[in-house]
C-alpha positions, -999 to +999 in steps of 0.1 A: +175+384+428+201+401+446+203+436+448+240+446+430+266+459+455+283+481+428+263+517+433+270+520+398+257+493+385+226+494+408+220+532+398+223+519+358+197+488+366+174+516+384+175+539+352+163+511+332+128+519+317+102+502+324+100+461+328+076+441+324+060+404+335+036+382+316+031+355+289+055+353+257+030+368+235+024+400+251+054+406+262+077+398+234+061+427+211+064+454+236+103+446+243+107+441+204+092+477+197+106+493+227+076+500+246+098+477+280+128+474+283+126+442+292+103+414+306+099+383+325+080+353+312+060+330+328+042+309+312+002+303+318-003+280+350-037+262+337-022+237+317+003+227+344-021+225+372-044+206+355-016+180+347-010+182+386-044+173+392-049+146+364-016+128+379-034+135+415-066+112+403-047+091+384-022+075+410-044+088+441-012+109+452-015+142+475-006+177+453+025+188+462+022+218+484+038+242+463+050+239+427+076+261+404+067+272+374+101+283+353+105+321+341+126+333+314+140+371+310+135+384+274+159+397+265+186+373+283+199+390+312+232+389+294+220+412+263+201+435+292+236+439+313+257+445+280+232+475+267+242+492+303 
């Protein structure tokens, strides 16, 4: 993420309270009751990487190197940059 170039908008990020990362059900009741501000979601990687290695056996491919997993903000950055 880039860091904003506005000093006024990156002092108004910086007085945001605390954020948070983790899976959607811890997360989503500590932004809904105010505890973070605001949190990033990822979602848990066992699943996925046992599909990567299922499809590994299965066609007798290499794993990739490196994998993304996606990440969501809660609340959308949109909502967090309008509450500024």
């Amino acid at each position: 993420m880039e860091q904003p170039d506005d000093p006024e908008q990156r002092e108004k990020w910086l007085r945001l309270p605390f954020i948070g990362i983790g899976i959607s059900q811890q997360v989503k009741p500590l932004v809904d009751g105010s505890v973070l501000t605001a949190a990033v979601i990822k979602s848990l990687t066992m699943e996925f990487t046992l599909t990567l290695l299922v499809r590994a056996i299965e066609t007798q491919a290499q794993l990739p190197e490196r994998s993304v997993v996606e990440a969501l903000s809660y609340p959308d950055l949109e909502k967090i940059t309008a509450q500024q």
